[in-house]
N, C-alpha and C positions, 0 to 999 in steps of 0.2 A: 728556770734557766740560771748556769751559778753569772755569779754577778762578775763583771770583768773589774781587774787590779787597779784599784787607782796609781795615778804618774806619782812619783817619786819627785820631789824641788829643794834642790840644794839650797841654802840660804845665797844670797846673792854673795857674788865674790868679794870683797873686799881688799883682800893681797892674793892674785893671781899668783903672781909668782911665790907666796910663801905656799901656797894649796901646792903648787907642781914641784917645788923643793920636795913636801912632806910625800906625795904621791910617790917620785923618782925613788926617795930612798925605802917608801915601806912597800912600791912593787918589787923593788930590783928583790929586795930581803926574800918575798912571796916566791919569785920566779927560781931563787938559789936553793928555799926549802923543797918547792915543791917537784923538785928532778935533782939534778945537782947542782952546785954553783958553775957556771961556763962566762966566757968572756964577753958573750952576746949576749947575756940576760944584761947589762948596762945597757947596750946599747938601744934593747929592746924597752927596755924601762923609761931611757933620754927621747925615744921616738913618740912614745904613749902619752909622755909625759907633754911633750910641745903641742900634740894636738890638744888635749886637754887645755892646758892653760890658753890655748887660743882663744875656745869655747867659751871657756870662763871668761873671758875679756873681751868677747863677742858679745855678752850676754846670756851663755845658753845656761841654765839653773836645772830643766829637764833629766833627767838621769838617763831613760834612754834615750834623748837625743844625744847624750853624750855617746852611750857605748855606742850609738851606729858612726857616728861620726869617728869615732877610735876605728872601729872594725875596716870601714870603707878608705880610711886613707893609711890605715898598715897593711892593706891588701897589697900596697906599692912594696913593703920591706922585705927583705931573703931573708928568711926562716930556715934553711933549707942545714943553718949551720946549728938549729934549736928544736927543741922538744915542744916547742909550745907555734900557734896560729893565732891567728888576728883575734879572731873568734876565743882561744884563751884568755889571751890577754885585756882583753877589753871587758869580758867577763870579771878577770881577777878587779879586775880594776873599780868596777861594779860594788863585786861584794867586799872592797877594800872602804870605799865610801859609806856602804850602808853601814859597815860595822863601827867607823868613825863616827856615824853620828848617832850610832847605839840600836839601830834600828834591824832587827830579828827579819832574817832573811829567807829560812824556813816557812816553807809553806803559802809562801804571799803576803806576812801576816806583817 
């Protein structure tokens, strides 16, 4: 039986708000490259971004306890003027993390 992924633990937060400054501006970048730049990738990025530093100031270090908690309360936001879904974004947001802390996201590994 293959063996299941161990959890992902951010280092404990230290400056919430410098993490969701850094987040805000290298999702919004992620969101302009990866379709076109639009007026609501800010918006989309400022919305990601406040749940996350919540989390982080709740305690949560979890990675996906992060992205469900992104996913479940941008389900509330209109996308309807965007290319991307809760489910994108929360993803991006994911592997914007692992690559920050250098950590190879291919494959499980």
């Amino acid at each position: 039986m293959a063996e299941p992924i161990p959890p992902i633990t951010l280092p404990p937060a230290e400056n919430p708000q410098q993490e969701g400054e850094w987040l805000k501006s290298v999702l919004c970048q992620w969101l302009d490259h990866e379709f076109i730049p639009e007026a609501i990738n800010q918006q989309i990025a400022e919305r990601a971004t406040q749940v996350f530093v919540r989390q982080r100031m709740e305690g949560e270090n979890d990675l996906g306890a992060l992205v469900i908690a992104i996913v479940t309360e941008m389900q509330a936001f209109d996308f309807s003027k965007s290319f991307f879904s809760e489910f994108a974004v929360a993803n991006a947001v994911s592997d914007l993390l692992l690559d920050s802390l250098g950590i190879d996201r291919c494959c499980g590994q």
